[in-house]
Each structure stands twice: as C-alpha cells, then as structure tokens.
C-alpha positions in Angstrom: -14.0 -15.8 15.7 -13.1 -14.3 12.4 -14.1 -11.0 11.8 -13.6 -9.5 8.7 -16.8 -7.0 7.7 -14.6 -4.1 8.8 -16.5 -1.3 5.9 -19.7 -0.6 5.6 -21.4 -1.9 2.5 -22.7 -0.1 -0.4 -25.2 -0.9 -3.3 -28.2 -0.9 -4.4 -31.7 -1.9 -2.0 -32.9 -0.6 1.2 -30.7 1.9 3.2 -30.1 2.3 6.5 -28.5 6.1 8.3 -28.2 5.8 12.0 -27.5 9.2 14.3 -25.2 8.4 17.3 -25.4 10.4 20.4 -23.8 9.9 23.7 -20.7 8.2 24.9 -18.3 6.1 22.7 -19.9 2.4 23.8 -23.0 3.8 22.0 -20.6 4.5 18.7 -19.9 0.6 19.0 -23.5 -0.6 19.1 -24.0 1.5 16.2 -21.3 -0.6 14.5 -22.9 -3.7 15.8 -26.3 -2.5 14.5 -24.7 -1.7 10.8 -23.4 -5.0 10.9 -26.4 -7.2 11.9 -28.9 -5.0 9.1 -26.3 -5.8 6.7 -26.6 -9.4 6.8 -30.5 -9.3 6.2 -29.9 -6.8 3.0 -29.6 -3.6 4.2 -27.4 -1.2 3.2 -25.4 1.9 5.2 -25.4 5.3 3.7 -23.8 8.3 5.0 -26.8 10.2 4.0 -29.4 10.6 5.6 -32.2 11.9 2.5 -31.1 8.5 1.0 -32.2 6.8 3.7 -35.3 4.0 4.1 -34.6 4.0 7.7 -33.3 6.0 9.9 -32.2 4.9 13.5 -30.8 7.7 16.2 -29.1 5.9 18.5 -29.6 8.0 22.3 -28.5 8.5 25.4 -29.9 9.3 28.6 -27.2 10.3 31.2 -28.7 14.1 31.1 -31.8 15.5 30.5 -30.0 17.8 27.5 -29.0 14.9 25.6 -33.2 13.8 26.1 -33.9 17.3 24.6 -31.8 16.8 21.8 -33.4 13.4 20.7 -37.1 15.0 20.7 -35.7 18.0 18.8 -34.4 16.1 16.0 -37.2 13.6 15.8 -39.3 16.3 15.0 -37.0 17.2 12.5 -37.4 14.3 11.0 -41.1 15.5 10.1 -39.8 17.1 7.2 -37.9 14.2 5.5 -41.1 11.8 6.1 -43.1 14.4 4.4 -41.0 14.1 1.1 -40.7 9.8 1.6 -43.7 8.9 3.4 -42.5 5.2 3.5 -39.8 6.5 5.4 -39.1 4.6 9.3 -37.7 6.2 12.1 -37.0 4.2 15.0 -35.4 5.6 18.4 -32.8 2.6 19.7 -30.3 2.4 22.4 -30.8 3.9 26.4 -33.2 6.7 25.8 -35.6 3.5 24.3 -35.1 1.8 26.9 -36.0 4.4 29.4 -38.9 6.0 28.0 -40.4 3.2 25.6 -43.6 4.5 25.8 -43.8 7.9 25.6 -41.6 7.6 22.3 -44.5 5.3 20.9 -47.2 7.3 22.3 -45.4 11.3 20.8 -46.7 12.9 17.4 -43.4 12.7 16.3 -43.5 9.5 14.2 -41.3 6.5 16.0 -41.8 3.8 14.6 -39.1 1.2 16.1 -37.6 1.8 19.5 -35.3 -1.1 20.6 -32.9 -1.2 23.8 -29.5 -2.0 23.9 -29.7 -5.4 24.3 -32.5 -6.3 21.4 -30.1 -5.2 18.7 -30.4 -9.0 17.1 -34.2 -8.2 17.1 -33.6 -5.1 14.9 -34.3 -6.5 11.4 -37.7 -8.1 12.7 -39.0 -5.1 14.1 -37.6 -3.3 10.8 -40.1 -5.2 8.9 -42.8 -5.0 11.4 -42.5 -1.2 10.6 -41.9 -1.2 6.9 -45.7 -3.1 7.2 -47.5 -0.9 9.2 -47.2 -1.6 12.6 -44.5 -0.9 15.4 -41.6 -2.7 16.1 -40.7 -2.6 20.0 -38.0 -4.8 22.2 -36.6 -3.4 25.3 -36.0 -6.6 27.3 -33.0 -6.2 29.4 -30.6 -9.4 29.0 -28.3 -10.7 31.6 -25.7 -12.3 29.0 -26.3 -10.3 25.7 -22.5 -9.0 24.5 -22.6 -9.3 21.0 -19.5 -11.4 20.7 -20.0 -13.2 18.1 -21.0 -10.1 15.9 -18.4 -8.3 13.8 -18.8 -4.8 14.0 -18.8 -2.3 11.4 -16.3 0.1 11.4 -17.8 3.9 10.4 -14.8 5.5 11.6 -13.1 7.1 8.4 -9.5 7.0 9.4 -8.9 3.4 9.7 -6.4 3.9 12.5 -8.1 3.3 15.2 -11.0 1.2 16.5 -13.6 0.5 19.7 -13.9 -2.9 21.3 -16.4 -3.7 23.9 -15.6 -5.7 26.5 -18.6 -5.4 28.4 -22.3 -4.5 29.0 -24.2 -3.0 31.6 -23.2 -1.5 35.2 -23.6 -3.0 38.8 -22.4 0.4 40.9 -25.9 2.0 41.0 -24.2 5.5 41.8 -27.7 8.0 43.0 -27.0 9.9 39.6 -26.9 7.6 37.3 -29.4 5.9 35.0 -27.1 3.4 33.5 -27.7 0.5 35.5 -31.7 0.7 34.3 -31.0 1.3 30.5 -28.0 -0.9 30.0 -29.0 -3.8 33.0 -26.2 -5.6 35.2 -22.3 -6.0 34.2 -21.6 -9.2 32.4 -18.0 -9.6 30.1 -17.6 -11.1 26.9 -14.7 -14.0 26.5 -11.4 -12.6 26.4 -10.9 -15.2 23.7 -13.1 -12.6 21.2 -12.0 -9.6 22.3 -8.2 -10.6 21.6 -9.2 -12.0 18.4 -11.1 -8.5 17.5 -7.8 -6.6 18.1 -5.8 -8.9 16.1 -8.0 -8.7 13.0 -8.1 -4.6 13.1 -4.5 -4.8 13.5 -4.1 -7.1 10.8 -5.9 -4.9 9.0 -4.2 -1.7 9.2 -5.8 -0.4 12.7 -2.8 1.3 15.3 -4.5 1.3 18.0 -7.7 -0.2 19.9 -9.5 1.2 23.2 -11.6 -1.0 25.2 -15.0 -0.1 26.4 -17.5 -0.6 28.9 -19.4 1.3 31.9 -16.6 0.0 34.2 -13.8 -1.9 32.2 -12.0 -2.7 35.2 -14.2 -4.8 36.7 -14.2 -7.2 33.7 -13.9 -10.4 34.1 -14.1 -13.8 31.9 -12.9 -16.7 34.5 -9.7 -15.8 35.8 -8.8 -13.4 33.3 -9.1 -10.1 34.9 -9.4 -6.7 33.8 -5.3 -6.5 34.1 -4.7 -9.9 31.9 -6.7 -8.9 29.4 -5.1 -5.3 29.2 -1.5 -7.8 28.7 -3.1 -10.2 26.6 -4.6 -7.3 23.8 -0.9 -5.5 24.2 0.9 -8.7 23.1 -0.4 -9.4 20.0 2.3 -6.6 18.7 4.6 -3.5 20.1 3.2 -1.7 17.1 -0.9 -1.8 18.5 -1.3 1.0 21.1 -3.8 0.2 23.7 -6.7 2.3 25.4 -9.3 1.6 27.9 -12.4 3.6 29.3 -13.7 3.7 31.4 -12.7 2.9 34.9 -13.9 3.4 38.0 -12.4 5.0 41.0 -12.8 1.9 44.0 -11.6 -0.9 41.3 -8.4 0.5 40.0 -6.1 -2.1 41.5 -2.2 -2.2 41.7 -1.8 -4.8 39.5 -3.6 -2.4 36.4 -1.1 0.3 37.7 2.0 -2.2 37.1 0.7 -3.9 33.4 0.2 0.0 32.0 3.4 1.1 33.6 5.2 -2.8 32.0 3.5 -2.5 28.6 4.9 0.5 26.7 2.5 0.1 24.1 -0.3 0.4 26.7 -1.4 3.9 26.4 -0.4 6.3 29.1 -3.7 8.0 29.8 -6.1 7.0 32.3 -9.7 8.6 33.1 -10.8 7.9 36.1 -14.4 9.8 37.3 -14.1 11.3 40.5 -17.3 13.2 40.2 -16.9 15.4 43.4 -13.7 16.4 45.8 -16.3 16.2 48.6 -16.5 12.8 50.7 -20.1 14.0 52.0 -20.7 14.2 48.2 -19.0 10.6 47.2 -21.0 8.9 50.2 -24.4 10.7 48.9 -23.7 9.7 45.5 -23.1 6.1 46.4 -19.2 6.4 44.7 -18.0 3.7 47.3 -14.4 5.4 47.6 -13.3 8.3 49.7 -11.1 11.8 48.4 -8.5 10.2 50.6 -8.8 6.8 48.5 -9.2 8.6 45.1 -5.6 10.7 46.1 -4.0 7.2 47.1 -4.9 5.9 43.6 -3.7 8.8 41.9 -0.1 9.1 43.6 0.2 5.3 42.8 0.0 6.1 39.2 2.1 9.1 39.4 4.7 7.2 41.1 4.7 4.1 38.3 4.1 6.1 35.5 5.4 9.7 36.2 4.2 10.7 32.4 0.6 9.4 32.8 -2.2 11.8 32.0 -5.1 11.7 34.2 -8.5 12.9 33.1 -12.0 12.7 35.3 -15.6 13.5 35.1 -17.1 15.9 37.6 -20.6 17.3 38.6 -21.8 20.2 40.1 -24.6 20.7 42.2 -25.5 17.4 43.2 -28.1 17.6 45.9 -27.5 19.2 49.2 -23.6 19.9 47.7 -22.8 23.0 49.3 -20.3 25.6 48.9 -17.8 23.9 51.5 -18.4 20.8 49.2 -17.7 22.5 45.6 -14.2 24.2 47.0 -13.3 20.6 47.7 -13.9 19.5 44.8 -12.2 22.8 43.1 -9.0 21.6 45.5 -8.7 18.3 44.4 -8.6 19.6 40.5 -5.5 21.2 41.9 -4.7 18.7 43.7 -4.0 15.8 41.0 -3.9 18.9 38.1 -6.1 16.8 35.5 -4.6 16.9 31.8 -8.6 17.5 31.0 -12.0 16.9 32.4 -15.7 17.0 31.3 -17.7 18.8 33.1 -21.7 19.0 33.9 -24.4 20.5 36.1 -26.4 17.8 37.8 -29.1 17.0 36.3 -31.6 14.7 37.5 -32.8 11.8 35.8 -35.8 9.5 36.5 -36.4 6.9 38.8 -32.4 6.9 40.3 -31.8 6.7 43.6 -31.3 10.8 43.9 -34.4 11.2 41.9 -36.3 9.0 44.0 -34.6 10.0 48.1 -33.1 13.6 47.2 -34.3 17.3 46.5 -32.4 18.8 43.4 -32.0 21.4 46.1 -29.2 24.0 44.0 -30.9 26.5 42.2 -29.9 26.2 38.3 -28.2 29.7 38.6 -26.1 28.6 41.3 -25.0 25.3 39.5 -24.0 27.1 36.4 -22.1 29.5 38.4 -20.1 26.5 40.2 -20.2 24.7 36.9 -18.6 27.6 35.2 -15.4 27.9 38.0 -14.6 24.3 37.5 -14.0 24.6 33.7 -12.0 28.2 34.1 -10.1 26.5 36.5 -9.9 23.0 34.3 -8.9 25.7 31.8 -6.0 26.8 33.6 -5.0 23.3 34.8 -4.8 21.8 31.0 -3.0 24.9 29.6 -0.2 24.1 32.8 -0.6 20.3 31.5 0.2 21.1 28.5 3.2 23.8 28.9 5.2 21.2 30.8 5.0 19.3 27.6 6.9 21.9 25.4 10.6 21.3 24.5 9.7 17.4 25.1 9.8 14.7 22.1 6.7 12.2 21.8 5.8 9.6 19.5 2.8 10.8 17.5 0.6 8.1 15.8 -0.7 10.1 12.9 -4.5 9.9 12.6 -4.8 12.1 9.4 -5.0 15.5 7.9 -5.6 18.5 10.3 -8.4 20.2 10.3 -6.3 23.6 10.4 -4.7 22.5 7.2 -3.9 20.4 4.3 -0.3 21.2 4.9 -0.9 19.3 8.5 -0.9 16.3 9.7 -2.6 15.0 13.3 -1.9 12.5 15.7 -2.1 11.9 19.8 0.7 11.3 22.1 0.3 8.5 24.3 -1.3 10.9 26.5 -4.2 10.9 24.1 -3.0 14.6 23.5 -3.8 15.8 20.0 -0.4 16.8 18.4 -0.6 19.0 15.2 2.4 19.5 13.0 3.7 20.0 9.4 3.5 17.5 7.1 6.4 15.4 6.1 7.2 13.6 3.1 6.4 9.4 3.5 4.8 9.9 6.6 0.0 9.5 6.8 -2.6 8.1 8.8 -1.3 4.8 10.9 2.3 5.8 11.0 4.8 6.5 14.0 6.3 9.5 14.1 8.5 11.5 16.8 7.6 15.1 17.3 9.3 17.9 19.0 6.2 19.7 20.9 6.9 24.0 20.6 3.7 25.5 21.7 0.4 24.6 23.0 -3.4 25.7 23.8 -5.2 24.8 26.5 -7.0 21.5 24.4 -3.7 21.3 21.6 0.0 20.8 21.4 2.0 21.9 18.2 5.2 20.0 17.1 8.0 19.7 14.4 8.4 16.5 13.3 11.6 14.8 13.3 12.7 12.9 10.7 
C-alpha cells in the first residue's frame, strides 16, 4: 500500500470542516473521513463559515461529552441561517448510539454515520445536499480502513496516528465502546508497517499506534509485541507509541520488546480504573489490584525510567469509601507520572446501566473525584522533580506556546520539555536537554549543544 495523500487539499468546489471530539482514534477517522471526501471532490477547510458541510465527529464515553455535541449543533443554527444550503451531519459513536433522536431533534442533522460507514459518507453527502437524509450506522465485523490513506490535519508534521485496530471485545459495565465501535478485529501488519514507513519517509519522527485495546492485536501470528518490533525497525530515528492497553493483556514479551527497542517510547498507559478489587470485579476489568501491581513492578524492573499513566473513575456504583482509599493507595502505590480523571457517569444500555443503581450521590463523587486529582497533583509534581538535573533526548515538536524564543518537545516519557531556542535546531529534530525546573504538567530545560 502506497500512501502518499499526507495534506489536506485545497481549491476551489465544495468544502468540507469536520469538529473532532473525544479520544485520539476519533482524530484518525477524521483523517480517514478527509481522505475518502477528497477523492469524490471535496475539499478541507480549516474554517468552518467556508464550509458546505460540516461534520462533528463525537464521542460517547460520558454523558458531558453528549452535552457538548447538542450544544454546538444548535450552534450551528446560526451558520445555517446565513447558508441555508449548508449540511450538518453528526458521525462517529455518538451516531451510532443515538441515530434516531439525532434525526428526530430541531437541531438540523442531516447526515449521521457510524464508525464503520465512513466509505458510505460521500453517498449520504449527496443524499443530503438533495433534500433528504443520509443515515448508515451498520456495525461491521472486518471494516479497518486499510487500504485508505489518511489525511494528516496535524500541523507539525512530526508526528502521526496509526490505527491498528477497531472495535473492543472486553465489555467492561461502564463502557459503551463495544456498542458504538462493535467487536475487535486488526488490520494486516503488512499496512500498518508500510503507513509508518511512508510518514517517516516523509519527515514524521514519531508514530503512536491506536486502538480500544492495542495489545490484543493480532494479524496471524503477528502479535501485538511483533508488530511493536516490526514498526521500530524501519529506523532508530522513528520513535514509537502505543495506546491504549489494557491491564489483563500486558504480557512479558511487550515488557521485553519496549525495554530491547530504544526507539520504542518509554511511556505506557495502562487504565486501572479503580484500586478496589470489589470495584475491578463489578466493573467487569478481568484483573485483580494484586495483578495490576505485578504488571507494574515488571515494567519498573525492565524499564526503571518508564512513565506509567492510567485512567480512573470515581463513584462507580456501590464504590464505597473503603473502596475509593484503595484506589487513592494504589496512586501512591505505582506514583503515576499523570492520570485522567472522571466521575462515573452512566451511559445507556451498559451492563451498569442495565444491573446497577448509580447509587453515589453527584456531590459525593465530585468530592472523591476532586482528592484523586490533588493527590495526582502531588504525585506528577514528585514525577517530575526526580527528573531535574537529568539529561533527555527531546524530539522538538515546534514553537512554545510560552514563546517565540522557545522551542517544545517530549521526552520519551511523553513529558513535554520547554526550552530556549537554539540556533539549527526545529520541529522533527533530536536534541538533548538538561531538565532545571518543572510544574506539576511541565519540565524546563537548557539545551545542549
């Protein structure tokens, strides 16, 4: 597979702005979306009153990012006032998930498309532009989009998402990905290697690899693990990432191709939701605090500089107060370099939706919710104090925001370093940096030369 349509096009005839919300495998189908309306004569803009369509690309893993969506798509109320011919269409899981009610609101949707009916895009495009509505939110069992090149709309060039994957087969009580996204299936190693190569040919530093669960990928016997080796051979100079992974399927063998790969990144997320095994059993996690700790000494022990981050949750149903100090003890525990952070909140037709009572009040979930991140707080501040007086190699992603007289890059770690510029050195190049100071979310650096 070649793939060389790595910028967007621009000219003159119909125009397409899509809104991304969620997590970063949504950024990609974006990217896959740009690139199938390109090749039936569409063209990107950045701007969204230029616009002939608009797409907002959704999530649905919390009720707030729901909210958000209806929000702005009766924003959109105003821009269809001054371009009446103007389409709006809702795509990706929050389509999926509530296909109807989207179709059925005054707010104007006229497409709505799940994530695996992307290819179907331009018909139902034109199915709007005539009047009508375009709909497809089939679920597919071997939909990857392998054979599409994405578009890249990342600005800096120096680093780009690859998805490996689609869909999720762990059914955790939460979560509403198995419904919107449908069952795991992997695309052929073969395209995934070649999709690295070409962004590295083509100026691209580093790649991460996506999907709901990457290590469980697997195209014939090439396992999550082989293809982390395979993607890290095609030069020292690409830096590999992955995300995300889940707890029960983080094997010793993934543990020794990161630690054996230097230019495999030396980061790992790894959700662990709650520190409370009455929790992880409730929630259908399929691993044990005592499992989760295992995992985590094994990477300490083969990769003592490896930065762990995690999801958690509070106030999952029936999690008591005995069950949220556990989880506040094993933040201490494995002292995460950063975490995100939510109150439970529950979504439709899951299994916790469906068997459980949403039984801690909200005000009691914010205030649990609120001592996890002071204590996160605290715990990526220490993180990131052990790093001072320590040298790292910095890929340089750009200008900072702080300054024009500063250049940014991430460690590794996936750290953001900012530093003084240097002369010779931008965006895509190595650089070793002396780290003097840090914030709780930051490390600052002179650069050595």
């Amino acid at each position: 597979m070649s793939l060389t349509n790595l910028r967007p096009l621009t000219g003159e005839g119909k125009k397409i702005f899509i809104e991304t919300y969620g997590c970063q495998m949504n950024f990609g189908d974006s990217e896959i979306v740009v690139s199938i309306m390109q090749k039936e004569g569409y063209f990107y803009t950045e701007h969204i009153e230029e616009a002939d369509i608009i797409l907002i690309n959704t999530c649905s893993v919390r009720d707030n990012a729901e909210q958000r969506i209806w929000g702005r798509l009766n924003e959109m109320r105003r821009l269809r006032r001054k371009k009446p011919s103007l389409r709006v269409g809702v795509i990706g899981c929050m389509a999926e998930r509530l296909k109807e009610e989207l179709l059925n609101s005054d707010c104007g949707v006229d497409i709505v498309a799940g994530p695996d009916t992307y290819r179907d895009l331009p018909k139902l495009c034109r199915e709007a532009e005539s009047g009508g509505k375009g709909i497809n939110t089939l679920l597919s069992t071997d939909e990857t989009y392998a054979d599409i090149a994405p578009v890249r709309l990342d600005k800096n060039g120096v680093s780009g998402f690859i998805s490996i994957m689609r869909g999720c087969n762990n059914f955790c009580a939460y979560c509403v990905v198995p419904y919107t996204r449908g069952r795991e299936r992997s695309r052929s190693h073969e395209t995934i290697v070649s999709e690295a190569r070409t962004l590295f040919e083509n100026g691209y530093r580093e790649v991460t690899l996506l999907g709901q669960n990457v290590n469980s990928y697997a195209d014939g016997e090439v396992n999550f693990p082989k293809l982390l080796a395979k993607v890290a051979d095609i030069s020292p100079l690409l830096r590999v990432r992955f995300a995300t992974s889940h707890p029960k399927d983080l094997s010793d063998e993934l543990i020794a191709t990161m630690a054996h790969y230097p230019n495999i990144c030396k980061a790992v997320h790894l959700p662990a939701q709650s520190g409370s095994n009455a929790m992880l059993e409730k929630m259908n996690r399929k691993y044990t605090r005592e499992w989760y700790l295992e995992r985590m000494n094994a990477i300490k022990r083969a990769m003592p500089e490896c930065a762990i981050t995690t999801d958690l949750i509070s106030g999952f149903c029936g999690e008591t107060l005995e069950d949220h100090e556990a989880t506040l003890s094993l933040m201490r525990e494995v002292g995460y370099a950063s975490a995100f952070m939510f109150k439970y909140s529950e979504r439709p037709d899951t299994f916790s939706a469906r068997h459980f009572a949403d039984d801690v009040a909200e005000e009691e979930k914010t205030r649990r919710l609120t001592e996890v991140i002071a204590l996160q707080n605290e715990l990526s501040l220490e993180n990131n104090r052990r790093d001072v007086g320590k040298t790292f190699e910095v890929l340089i992603e750009g200008r900072s925001k702080r300054s024009d007289k500063q250049l940014c890059g991430r460690t590794s770690q996936n750290k953001m370093v900012v530093f003084d510029s240097i002369e010779g050195y931008g965006a895509g190049d190595y650089i070793e940096v002396e780290i003097t100071d840090c914030s709780s979310a930051t490390l600052f650096g002179k650069a050595k030369n």
